[in-house]
Biopython code that builds the backbone (N, CA, C, O; Angstrom):
import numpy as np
from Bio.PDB.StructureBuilder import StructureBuilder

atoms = [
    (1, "UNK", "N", (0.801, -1.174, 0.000)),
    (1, "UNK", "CA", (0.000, 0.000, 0.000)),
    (1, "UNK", "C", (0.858, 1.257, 0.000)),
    (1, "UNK", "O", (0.752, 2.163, -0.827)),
    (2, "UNK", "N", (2.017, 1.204, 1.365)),
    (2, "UNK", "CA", (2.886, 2.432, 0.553)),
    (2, "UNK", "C", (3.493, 2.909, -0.640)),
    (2, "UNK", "O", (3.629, 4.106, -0.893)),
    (3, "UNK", "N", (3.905, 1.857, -1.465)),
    (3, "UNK", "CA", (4.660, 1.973, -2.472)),
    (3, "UNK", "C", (3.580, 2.750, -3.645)),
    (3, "UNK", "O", (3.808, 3.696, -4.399)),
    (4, "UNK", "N", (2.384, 1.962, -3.458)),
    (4, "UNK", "CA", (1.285, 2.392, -4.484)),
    (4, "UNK", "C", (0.688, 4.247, -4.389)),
    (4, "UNK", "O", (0.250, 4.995, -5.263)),
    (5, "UNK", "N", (0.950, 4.455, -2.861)),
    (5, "UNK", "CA", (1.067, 5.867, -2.582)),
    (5, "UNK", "C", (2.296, 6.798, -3.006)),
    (5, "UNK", "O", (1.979, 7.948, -3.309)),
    (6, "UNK", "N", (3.304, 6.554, -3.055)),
    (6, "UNK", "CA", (4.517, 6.661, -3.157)),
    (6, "UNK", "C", (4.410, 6.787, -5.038)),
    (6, "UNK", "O", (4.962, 7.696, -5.659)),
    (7, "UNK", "N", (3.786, 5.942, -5.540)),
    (7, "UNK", "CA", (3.597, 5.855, -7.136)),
    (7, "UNK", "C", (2.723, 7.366, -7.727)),
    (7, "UNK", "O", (2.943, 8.205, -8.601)),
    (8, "UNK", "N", (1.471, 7.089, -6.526)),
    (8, "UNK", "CA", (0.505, 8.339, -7.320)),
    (8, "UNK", "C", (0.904, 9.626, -6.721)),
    (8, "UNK", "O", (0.483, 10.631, -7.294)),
    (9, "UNK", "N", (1.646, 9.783, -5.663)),
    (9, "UNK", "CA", (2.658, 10.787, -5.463)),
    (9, "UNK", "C", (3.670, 11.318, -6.345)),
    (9, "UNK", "O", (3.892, 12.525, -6.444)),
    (10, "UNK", "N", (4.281, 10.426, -6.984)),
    (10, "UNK", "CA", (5.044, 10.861, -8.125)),
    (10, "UNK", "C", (4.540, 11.225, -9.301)),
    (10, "UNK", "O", (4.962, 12.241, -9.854)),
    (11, "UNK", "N", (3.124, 10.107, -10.108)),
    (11, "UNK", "CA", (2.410, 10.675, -10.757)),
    (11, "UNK", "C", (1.799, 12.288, -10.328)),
    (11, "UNK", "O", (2.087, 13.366, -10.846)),
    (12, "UNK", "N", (1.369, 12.151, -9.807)),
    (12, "UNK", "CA", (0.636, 13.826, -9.685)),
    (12, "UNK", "C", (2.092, 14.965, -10.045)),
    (12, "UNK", "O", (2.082, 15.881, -10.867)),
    (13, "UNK", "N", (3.121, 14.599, -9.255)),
    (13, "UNK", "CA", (4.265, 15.859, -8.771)),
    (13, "UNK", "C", (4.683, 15.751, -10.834)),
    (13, "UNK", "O", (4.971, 16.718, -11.540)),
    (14, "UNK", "N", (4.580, 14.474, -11.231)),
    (14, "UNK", "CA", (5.113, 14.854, -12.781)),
    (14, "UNK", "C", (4.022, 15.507, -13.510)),
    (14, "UNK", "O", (4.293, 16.359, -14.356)),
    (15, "UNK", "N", (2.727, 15.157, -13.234)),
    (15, "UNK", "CA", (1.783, 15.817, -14.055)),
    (15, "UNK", "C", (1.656, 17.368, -13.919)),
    (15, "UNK", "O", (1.306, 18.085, -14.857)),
    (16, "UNK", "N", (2.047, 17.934, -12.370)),
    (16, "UNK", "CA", (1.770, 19.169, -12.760)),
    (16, "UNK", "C", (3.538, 19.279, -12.887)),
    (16, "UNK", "O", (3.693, 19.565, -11.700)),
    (17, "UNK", "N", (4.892, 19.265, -13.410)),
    (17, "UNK", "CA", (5.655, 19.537, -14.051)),
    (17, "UNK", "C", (5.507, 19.487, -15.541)),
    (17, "UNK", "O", (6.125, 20.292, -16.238)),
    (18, "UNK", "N", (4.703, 18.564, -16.073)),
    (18, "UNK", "CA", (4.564, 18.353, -17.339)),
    (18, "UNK", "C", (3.374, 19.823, -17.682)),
    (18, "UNK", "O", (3.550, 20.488, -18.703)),
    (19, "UNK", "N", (2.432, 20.102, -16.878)),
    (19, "UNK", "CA", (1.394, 21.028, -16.922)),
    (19, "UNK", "C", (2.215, 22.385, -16.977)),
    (19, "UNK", "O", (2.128, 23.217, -17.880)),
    (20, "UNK", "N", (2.987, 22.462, -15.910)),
    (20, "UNK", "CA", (4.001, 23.471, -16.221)),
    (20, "UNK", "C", (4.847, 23.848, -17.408)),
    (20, "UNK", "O", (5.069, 24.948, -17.914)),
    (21, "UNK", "N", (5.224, 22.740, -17.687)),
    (21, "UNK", "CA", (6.014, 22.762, -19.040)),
    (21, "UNK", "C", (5.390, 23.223, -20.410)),
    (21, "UNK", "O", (5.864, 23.946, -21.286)),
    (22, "UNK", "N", (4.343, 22.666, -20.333)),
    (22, "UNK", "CA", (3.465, 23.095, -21.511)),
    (22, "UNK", "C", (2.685, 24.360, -21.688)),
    (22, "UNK", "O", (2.494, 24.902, -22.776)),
    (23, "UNK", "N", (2.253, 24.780, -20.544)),
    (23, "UNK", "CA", (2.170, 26.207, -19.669)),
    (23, "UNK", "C", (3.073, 26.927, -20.680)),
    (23, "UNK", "O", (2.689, 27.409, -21.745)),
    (24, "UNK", "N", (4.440, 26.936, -20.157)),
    (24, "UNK", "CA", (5.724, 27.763, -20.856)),
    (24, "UNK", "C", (5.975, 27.288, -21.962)),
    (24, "UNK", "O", (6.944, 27.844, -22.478)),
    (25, "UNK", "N", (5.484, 26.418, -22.625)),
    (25, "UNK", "CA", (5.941, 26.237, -24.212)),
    (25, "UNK", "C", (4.767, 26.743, -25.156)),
    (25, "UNK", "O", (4.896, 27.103, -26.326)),
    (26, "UNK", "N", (3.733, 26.701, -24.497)),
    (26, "UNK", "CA", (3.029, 27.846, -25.403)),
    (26, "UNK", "C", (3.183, 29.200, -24.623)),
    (26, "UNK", "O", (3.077, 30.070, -25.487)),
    (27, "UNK", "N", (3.344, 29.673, -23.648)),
    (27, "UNK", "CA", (3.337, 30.818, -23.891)),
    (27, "UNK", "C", (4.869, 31.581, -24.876)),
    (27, "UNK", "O", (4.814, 32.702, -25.383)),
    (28, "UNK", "N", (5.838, 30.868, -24.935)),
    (28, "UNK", "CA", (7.199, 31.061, -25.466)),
    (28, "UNK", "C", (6.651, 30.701, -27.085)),
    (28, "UNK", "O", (7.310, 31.386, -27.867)),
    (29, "UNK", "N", (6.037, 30.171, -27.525)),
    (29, "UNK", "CA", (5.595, 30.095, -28.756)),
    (29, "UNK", "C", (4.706, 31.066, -29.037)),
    (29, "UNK", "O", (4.745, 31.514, -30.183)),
    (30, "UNK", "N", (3.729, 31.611, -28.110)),
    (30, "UNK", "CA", (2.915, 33.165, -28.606)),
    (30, "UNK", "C", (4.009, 34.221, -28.183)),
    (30, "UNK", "O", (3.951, 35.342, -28.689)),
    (31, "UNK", "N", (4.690, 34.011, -27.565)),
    (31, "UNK", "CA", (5.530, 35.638, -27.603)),
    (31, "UNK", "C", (6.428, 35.253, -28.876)),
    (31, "UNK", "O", (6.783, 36.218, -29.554)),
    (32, "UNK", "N", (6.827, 34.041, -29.281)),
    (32, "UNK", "CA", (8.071, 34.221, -30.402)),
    (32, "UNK", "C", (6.570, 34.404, -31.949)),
    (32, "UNK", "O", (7.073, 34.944, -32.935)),
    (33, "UNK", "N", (5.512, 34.156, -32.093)),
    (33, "UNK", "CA", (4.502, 34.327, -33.283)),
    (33, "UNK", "C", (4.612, 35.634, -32.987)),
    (33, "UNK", "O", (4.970, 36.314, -33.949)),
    (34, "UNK", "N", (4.371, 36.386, -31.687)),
    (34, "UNK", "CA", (4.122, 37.849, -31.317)),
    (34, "UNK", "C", (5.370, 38.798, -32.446)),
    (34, "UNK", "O", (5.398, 39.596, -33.384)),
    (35, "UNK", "N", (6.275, 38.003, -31.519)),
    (35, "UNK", "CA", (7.737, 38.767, -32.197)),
    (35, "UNK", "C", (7.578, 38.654, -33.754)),
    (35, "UNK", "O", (7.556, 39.762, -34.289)),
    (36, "UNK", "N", (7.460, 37.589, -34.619)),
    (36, "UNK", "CA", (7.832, 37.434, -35.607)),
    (36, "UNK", "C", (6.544, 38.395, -36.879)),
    (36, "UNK", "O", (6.546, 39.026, -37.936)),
    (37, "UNK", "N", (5.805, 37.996, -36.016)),
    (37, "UNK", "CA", (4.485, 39.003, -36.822)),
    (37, "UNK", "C", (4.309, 40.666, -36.446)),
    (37, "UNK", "O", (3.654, 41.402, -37.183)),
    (38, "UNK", "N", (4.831, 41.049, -35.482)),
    (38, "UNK", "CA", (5.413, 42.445, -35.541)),
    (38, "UNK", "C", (6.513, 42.907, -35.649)),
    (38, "UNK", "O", (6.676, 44.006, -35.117)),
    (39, "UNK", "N", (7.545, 42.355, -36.273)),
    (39, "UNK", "CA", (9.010, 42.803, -36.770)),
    (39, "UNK", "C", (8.678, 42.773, -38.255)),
    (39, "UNK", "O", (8.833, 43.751, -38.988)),
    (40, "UNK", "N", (8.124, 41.375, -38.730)),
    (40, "UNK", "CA", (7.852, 41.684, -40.379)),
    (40, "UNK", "C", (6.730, 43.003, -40.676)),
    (40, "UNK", "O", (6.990, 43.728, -41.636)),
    (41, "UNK", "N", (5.461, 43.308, -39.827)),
    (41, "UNK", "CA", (4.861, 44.486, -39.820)),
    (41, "UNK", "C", (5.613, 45.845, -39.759)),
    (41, "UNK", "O", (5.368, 46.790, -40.509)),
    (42, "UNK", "N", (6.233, 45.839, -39.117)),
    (42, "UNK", "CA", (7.563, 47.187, -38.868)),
    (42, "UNK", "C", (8.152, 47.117, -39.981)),
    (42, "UNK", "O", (7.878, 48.062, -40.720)),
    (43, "UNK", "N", (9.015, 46.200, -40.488)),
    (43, "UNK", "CA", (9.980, 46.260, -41.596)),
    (43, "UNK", "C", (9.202, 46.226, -42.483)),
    (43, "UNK", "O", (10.073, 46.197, -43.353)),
    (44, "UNK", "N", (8.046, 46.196, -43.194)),
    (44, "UNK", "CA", (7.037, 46.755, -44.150)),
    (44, "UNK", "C", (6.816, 48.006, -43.901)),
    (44, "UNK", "O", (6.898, 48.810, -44.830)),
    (45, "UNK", "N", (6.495, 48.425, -42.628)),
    (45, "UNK", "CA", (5.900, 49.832, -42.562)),
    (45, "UNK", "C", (7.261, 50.404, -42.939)),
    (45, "UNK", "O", (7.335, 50.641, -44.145)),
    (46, "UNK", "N", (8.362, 50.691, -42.240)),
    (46, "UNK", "CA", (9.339, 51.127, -42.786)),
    (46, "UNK", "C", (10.255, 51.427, -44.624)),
    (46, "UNK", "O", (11.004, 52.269, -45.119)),
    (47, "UNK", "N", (9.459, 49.921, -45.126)),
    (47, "UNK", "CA", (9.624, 50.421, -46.466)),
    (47, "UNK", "C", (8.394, 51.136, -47.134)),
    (47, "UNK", "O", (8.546, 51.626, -48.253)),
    (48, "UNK", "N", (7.144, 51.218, -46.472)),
    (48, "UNK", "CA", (6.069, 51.251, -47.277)),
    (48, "UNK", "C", (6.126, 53.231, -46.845)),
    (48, "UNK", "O", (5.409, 54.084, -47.367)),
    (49, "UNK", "N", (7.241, 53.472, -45.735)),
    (49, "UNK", "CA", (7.056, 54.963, -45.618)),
    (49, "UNK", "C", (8.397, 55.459, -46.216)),
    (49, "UNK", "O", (8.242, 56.677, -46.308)),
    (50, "UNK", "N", (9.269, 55.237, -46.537)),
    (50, "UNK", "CA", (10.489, 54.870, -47.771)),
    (50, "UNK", "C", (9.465, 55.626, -49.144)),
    (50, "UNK", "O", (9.484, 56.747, -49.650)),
    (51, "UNK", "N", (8.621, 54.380, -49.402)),
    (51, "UNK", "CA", (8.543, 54.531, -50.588)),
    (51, "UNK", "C", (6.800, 55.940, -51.169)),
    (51, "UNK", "O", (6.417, 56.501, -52.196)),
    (52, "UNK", "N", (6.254, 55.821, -49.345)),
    (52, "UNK", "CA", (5.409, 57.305, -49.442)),
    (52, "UNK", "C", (6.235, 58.221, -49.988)),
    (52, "UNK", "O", (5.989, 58.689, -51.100)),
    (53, "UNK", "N", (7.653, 58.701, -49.050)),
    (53, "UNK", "CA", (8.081, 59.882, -48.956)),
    (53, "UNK", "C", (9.099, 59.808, -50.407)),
    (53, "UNK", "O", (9.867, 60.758, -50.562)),
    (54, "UNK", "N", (9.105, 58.805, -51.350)),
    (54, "UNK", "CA", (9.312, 58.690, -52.194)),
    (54, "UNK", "C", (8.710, 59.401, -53.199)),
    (54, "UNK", "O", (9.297, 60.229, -53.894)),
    (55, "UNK", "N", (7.487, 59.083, -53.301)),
    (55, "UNK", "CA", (6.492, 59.156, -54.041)),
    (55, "UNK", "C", (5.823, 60.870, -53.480)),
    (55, "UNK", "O", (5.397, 61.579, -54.393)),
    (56, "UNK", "N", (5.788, 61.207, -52.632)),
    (56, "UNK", "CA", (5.511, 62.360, -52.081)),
    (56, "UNK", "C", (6.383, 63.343, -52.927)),
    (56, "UNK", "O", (5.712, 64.135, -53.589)),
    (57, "UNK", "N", (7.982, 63.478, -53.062)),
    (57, "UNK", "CA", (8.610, 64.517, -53.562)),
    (57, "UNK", "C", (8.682, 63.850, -55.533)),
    (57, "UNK", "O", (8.954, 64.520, -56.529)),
    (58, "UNK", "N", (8.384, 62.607, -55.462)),
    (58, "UNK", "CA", (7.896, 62.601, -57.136)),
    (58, "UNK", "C", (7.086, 63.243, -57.572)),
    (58, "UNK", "O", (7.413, 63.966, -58.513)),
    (59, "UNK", "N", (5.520, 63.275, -57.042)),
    (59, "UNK", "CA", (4.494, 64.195, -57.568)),
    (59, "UNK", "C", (4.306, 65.465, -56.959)),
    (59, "UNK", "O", (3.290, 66.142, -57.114)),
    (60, "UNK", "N", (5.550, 65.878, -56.077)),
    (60, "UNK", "CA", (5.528, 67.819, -55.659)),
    (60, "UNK", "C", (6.772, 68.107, -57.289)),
    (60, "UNK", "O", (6.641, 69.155, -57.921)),
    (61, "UNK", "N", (8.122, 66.791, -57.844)),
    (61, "UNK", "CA", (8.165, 67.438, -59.165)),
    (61, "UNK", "C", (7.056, 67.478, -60.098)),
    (61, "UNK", "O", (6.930, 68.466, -60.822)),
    (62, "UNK", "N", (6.050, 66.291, -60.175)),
    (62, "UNK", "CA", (4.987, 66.218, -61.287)),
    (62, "UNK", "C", (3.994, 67.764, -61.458)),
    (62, "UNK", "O", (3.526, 68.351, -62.434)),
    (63, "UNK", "N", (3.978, 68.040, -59.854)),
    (63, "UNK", "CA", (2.998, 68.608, -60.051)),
    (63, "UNK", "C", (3.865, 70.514, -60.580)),
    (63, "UNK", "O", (3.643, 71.537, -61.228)),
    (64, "UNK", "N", (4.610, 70.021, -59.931)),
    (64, "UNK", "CA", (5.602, 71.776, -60.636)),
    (64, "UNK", "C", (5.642, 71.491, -62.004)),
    (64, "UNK", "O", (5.210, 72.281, -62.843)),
    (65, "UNK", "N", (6.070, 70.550, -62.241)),
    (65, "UNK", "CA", (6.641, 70.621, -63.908)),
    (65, "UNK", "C", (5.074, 70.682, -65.045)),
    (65, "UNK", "O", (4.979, 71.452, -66.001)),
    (66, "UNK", "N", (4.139, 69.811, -64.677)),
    (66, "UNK", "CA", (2.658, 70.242, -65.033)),
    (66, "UNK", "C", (2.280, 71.998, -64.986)),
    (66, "UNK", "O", (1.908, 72.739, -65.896)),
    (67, "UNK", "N", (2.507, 72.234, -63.760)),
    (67, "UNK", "CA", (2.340, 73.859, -64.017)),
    (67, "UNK", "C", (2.838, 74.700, -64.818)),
    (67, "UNK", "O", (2.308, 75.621, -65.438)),
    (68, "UNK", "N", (4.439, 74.150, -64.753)),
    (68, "UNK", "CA", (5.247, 74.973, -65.524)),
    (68, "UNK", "C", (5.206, 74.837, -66.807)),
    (68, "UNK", "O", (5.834, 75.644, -67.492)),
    (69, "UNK", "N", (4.396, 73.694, -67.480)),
    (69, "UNK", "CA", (4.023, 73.519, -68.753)),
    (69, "UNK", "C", (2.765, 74.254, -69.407)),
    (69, "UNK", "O", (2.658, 74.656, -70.566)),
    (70, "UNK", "N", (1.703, 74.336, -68.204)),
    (70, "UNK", "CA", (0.662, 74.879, -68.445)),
    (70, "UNK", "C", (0.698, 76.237, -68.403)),
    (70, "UNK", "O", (0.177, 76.864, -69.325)),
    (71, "UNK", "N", (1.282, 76.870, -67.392)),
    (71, "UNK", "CA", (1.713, 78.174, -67.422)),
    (71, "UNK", "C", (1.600, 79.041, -65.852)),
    (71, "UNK", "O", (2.181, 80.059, -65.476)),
    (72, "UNK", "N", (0.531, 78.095, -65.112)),
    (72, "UNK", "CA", (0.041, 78.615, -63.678)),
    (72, "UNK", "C", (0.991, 77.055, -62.846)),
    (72, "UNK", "O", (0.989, 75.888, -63.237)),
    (73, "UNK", "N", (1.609, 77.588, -61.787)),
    (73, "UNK", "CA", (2.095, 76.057, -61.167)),
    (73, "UNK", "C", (1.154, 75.356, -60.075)),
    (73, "UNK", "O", (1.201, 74.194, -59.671)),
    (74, "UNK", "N", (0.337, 76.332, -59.735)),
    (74, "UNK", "CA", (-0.786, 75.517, -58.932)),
    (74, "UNK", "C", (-2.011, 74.684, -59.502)),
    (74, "UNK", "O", (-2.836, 74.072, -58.825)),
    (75, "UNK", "N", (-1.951, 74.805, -61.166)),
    (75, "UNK", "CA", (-2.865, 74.024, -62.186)),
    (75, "UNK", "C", (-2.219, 72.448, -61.824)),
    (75, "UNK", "O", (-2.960, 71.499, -61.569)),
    (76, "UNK", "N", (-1.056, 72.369, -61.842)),
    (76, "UNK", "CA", (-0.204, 71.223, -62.227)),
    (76, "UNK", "C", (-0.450, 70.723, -60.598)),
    (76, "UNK", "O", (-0.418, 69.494, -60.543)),
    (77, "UNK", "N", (-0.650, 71.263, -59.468)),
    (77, "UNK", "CA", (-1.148, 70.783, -58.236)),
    (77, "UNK", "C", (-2.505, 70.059, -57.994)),
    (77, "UNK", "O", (-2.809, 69.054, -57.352)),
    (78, "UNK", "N", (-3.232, 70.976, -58.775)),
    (78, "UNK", "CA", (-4.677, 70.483, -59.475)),
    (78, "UNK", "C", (-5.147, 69.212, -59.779)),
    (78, "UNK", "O", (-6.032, 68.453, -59.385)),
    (79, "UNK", "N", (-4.036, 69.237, -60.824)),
    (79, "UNK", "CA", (-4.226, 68.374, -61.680)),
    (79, "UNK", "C", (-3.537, 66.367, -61.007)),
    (79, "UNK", "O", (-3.952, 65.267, -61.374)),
    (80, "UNK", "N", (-2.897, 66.564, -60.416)),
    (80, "UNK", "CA", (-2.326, 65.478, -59.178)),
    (80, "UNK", "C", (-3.100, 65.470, -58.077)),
    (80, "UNK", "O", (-2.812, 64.539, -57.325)),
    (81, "UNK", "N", (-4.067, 66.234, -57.661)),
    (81, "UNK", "CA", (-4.617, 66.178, -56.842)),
    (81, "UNK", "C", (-6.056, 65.867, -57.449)),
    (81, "UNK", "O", (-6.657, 65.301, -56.536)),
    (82, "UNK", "N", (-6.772, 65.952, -58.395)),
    (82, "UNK", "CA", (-7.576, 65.337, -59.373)),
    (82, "UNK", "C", (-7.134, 63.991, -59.461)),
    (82, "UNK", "O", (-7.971, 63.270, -58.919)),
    (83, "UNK", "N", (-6.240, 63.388, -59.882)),
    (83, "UNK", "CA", (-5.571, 62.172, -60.083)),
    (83, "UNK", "C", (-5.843, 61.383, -58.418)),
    (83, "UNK", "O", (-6.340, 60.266, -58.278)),
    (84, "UNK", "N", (-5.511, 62.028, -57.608)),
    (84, "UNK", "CA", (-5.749, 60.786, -56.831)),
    (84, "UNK", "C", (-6.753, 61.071, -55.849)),
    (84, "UNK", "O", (-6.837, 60.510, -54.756)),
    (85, "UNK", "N", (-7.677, 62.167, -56.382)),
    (85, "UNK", "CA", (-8.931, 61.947, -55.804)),
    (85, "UNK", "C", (-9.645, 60.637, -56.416)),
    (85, "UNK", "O", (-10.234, 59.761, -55.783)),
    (86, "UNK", "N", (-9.408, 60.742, -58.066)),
    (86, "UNK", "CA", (-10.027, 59.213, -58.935)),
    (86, "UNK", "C", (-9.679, 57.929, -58.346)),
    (86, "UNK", "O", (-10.386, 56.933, -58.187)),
    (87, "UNK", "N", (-7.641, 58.275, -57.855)),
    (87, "UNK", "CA", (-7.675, 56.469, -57.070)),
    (87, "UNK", "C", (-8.215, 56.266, -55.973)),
    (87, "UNK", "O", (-8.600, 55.182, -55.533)),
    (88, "UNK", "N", (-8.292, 57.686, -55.290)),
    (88, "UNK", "CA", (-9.147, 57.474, -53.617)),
    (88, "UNK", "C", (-10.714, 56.758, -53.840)),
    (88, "UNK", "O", (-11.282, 55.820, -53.282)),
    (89, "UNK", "N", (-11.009, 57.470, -54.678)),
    (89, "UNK", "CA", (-12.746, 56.756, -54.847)),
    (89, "UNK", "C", (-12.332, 55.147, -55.617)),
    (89, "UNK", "O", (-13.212, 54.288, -55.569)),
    (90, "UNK", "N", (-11.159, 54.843, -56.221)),
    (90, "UNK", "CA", (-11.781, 53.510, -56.840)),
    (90, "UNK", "C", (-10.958, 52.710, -55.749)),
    (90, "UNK", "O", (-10.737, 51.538, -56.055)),
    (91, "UNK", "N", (-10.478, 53.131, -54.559)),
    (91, "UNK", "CA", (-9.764, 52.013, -53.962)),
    (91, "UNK", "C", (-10.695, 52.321, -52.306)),
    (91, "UNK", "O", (-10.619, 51.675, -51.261)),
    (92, "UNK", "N", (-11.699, 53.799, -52.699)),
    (92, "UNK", "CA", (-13.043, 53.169, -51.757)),
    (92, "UNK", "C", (-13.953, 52.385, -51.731)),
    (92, "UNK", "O", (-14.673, 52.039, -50.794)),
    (93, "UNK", "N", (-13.930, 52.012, -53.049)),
    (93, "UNK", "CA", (-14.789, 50.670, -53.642)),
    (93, "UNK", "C", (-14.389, 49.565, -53.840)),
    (93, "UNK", "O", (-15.235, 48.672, -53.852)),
    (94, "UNK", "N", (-13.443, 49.332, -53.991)),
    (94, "UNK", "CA", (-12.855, 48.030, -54.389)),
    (94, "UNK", "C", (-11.451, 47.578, -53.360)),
    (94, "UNK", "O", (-10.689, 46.614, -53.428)),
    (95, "UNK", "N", (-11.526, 48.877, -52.305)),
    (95, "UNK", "CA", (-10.164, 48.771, -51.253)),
    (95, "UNK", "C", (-10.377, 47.293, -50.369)),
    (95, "UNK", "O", (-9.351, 46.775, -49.929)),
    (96, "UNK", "N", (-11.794, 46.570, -50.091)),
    (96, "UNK", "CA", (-11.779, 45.605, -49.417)),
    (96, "UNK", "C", (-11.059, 44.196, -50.437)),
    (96, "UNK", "O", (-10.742, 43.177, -49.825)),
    (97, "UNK", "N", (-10.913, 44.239, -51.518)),
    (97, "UNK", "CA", (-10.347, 42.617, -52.116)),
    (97, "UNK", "C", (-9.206, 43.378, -52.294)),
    (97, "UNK", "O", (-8.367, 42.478, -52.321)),
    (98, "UNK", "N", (-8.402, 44.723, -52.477)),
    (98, "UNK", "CA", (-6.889, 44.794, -52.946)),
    (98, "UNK", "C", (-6.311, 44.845, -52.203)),
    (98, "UNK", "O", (-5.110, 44.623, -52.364)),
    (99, "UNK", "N", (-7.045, 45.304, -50.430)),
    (99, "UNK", "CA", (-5.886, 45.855, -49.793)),
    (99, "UNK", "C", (-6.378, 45.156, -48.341)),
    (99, "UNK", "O", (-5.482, 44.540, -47.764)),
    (100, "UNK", "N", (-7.871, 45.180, -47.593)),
    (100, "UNK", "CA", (-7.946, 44.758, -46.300)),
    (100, "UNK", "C", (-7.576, 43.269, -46.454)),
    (100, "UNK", "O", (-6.606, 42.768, -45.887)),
    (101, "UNK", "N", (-8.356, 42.652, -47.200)),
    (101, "UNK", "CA", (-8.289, 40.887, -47.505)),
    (101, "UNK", "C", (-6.482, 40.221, -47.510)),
    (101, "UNK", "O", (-5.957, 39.260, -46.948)),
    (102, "UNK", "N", (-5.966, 41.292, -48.438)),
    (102, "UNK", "CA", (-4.654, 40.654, -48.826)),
    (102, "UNK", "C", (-4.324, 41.016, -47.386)),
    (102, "UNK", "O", (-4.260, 39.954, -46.767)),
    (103, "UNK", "N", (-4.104, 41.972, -46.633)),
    (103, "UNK", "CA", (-3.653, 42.241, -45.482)),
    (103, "UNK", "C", (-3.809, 41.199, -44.170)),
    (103, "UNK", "O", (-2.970, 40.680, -43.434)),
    (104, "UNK", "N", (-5.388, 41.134, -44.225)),
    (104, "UNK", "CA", (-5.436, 40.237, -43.417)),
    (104, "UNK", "C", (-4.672, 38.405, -43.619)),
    (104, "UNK", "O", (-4.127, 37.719, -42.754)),
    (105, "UNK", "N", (-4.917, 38.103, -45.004)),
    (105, "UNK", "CA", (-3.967, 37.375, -45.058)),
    (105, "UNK", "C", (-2.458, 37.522, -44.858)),
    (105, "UNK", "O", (-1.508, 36.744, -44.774)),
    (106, "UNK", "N", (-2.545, 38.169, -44.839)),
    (106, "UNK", "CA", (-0.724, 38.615, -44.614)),
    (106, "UNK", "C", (-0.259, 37.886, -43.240)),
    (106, "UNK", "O", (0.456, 36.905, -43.033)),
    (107, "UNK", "N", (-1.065, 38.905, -42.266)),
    (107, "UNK", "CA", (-1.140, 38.655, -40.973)),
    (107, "UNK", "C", (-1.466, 37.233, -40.068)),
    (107, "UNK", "O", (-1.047, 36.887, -38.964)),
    (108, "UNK", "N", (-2.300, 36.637, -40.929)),
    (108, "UNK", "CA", (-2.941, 35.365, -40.282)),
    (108, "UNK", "C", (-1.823, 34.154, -40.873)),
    (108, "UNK", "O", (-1.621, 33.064, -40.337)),
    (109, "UNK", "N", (-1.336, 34.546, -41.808)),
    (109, "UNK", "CA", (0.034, 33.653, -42.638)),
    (109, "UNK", "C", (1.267, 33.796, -42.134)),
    (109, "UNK", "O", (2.176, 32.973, -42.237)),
    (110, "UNK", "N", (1.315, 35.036, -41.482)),
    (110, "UNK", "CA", (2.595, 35.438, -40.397)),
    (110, "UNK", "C", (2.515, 34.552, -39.695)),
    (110, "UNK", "O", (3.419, 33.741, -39.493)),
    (111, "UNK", "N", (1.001, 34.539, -39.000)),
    (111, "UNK", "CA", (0.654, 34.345, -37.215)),
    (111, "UNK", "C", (0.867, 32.908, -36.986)),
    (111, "UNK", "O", (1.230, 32.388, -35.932)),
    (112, "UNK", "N", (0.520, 32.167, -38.416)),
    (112, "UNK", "CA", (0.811, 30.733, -38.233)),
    (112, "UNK", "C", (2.059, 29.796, -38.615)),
    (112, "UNK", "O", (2.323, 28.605, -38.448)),
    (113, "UNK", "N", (2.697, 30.887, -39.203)),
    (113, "UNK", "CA", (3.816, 30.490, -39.913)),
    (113, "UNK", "C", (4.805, 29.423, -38.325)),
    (113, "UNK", "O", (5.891, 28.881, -38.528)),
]
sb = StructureBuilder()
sb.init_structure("model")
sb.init_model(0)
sb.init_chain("A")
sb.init_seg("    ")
for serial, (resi, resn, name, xyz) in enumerate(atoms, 1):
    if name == "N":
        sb.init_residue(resn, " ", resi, " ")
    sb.init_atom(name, np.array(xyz, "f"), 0.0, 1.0, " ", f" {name:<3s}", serial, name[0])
structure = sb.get_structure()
């Protein structure tokens, strides 16, 4: 009878070590998904504001050199600012399959990776 006490004594003391263990191996597996799905988010945002402020002093030349063709330089401001009022409205309509969807896949393909 002692020994058999002595047995489920040890059973229990391993089960909650094993409970423990698994405890810390998922939580060390959601902080390393954590890590890995907000470092690739950062290092996107970082190029994706690269390539704004890119694109920002491309169309402040577009929009001078438009003016300076037309003859007024705030026409040529106009006229870029016309331009992406048209992509603002077609990517208010159609922004959920080009841009939330792919995104969210992005994220959920990170998260499980």
């Amino acid at each position: 009878m002692a020994g058999q006490a002595f047995d489920i004594a040890s059973l229990f003391e391993r089960t909650e070590h094993f409970t423990r263990t698994s405890a810390d191996l998922y939580r060390l597996k959601t902080i390393d998904k954590s890590a890995d799905v907000i470092s690739t988010l950062m290092a996107r945002l970082a190029v994706v504001t690269a390539l704004v402020l890119f694109f920002l002093i491309v169309n402040i030349g577009i929009a001078l050199w438009l003016g300076e063709t037309i003859g007024k330089t705030y026409y040529g401001f106009f006229i870029v600012a016309g331009f992406y009022a048209v992509i603002a409205l077609v990517l208010h309509f159609a922004g959920s399959k080009w841009i939330k969807i792919p995104l969210q896949n992005l994220i959920i393909t990170q998260a499980l990776k």
